[in-house]
C-alpha positions in Angstrom: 99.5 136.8 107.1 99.6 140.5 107.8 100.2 141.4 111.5 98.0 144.4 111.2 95.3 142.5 111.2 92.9 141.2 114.1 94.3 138.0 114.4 90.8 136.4 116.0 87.8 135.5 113.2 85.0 137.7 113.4 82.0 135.7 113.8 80.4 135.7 110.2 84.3 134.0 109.4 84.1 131.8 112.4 81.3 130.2 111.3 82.3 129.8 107.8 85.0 128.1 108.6 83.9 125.8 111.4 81.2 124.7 108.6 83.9 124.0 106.4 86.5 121.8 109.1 83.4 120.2 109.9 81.4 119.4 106.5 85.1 118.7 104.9 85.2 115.8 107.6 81.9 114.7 107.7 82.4 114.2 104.2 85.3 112.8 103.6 84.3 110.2 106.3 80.7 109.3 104.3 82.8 109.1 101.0 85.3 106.8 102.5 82.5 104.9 104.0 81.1 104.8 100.9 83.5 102.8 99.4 82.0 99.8 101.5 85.7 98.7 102.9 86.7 97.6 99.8 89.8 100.3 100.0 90.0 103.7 101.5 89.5 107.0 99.8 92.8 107.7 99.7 93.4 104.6 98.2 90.7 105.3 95.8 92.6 108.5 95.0 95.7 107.0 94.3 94.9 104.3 92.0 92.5 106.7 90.7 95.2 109.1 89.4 97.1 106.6 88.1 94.5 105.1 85.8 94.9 108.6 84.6 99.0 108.5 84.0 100.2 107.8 80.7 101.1 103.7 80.6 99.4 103.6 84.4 102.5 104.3 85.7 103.8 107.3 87.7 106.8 108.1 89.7 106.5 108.0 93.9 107.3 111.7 94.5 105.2 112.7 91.5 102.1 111.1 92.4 102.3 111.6 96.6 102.4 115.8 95.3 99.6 115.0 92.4 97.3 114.0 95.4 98.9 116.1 97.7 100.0 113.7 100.6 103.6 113.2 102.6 105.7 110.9 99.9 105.8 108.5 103.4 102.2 108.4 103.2 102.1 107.3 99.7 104.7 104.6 100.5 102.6 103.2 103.4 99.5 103.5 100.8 101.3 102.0 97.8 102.4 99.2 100.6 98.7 97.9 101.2 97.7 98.0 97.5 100.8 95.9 96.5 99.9 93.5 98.7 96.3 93.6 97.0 97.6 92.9 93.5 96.6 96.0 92.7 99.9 98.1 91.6 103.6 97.5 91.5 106.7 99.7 92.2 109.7 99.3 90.4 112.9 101.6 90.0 112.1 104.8 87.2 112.6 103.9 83.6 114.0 107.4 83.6 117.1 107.2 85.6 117.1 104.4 87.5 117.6 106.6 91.1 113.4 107.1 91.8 111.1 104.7 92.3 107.9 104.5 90.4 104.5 102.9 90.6 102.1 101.3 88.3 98.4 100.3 88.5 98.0 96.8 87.6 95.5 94.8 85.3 94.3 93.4 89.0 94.2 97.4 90.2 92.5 98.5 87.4 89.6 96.1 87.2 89.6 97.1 91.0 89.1 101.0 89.7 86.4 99.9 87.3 84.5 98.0 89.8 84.8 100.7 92.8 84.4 103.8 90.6 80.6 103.5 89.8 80.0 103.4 93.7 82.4 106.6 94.7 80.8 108.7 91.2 77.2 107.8 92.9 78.5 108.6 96.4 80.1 112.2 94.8 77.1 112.9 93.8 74.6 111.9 96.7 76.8 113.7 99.5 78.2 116.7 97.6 77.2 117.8 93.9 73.1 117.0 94.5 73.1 118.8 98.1 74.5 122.2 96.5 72.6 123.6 93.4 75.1 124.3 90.1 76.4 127.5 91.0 77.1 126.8 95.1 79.3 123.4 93.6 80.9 126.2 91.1 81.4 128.1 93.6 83.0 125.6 96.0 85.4 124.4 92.8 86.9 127.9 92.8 87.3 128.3 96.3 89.2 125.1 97.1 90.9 126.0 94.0 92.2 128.7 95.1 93.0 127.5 98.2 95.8 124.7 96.4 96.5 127.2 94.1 97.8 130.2 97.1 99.5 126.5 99.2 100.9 124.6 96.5 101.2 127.0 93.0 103.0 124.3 91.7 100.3 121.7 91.5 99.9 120.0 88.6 95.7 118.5 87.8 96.1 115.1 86.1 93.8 114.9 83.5 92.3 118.1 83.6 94.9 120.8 83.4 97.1 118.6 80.5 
């Protein structure tokens, strides 16, 4: 932040980003809805990415900055879907000191069944209300947001 600058939002900016707090919640909220209280979305998210992992499998501290949430919040997370069946943590293969965690056949067929109904739900509250080049737009933006907060971030499955 430079302190030359006004620090208040002129107007034009104030309303850009009160659109964005706003529609980021709104949906986020009809996505998670969307999931019919089967899981939440950042359950979705999680097992989601690991489907992804080579062998369905992951280490803790790995995944929680893959999906970009506090490694506590990933344990709480991780703790409601073990309970489900649908993963498993175990100490690292690697070196025995982390922990990682692995999607299950249970948490799989869990992924299979849910993902039809969050792809259809992507698309009704987000990709079909912008035309091509607004969504395009939006990818780069939020993009660059991670990119300036977290340079380190790593895509699964898109940037391998």
């Amino acid at each position: 932040m430079s302190p030359a600058r006004d620090p208040w939002l002129r107007h034009d900016e104030q309303l850009a980003w009160r659109a964005y707090l706003r529609g980021s919640r709104l949906l986020e909220e009809a996505l998670d809805d969307d999931l019919g209280g089967t899981c939440q979305l950042t359950e979705y998210e999680l097992i989601s990415m690991l489907s992804e992992a080579p062998g369905r499998r992951m280490r803790m501290s790995e995944l929680a900055d893959t999906i970009i949430q506090s490694r506590s919040r990933v344990t709480h997370t991780a703790g409601r879907l073990e309970r489900r069946g649908w993963v498993r943590r175990e100490r690292s293969h690697d070196d025995g000191r982390g922990v990682d965690i692995m999607l299950t056949d249970t948490g799989m067929r869990a992924l299979l069944e849910l993902a039809p109904r969050h792809a259809a739900s992507v698309r009704a509250r987000l990709v079909d209300v912008l035309d091509h080049e607004q969504l395009m737009v939006l990818g780069e933006a939020m993009a660059a947001i991670r990119d300036h907060l977290a340079p380190d971030h790593h895509e699964i499955g898109i940037d391998d």
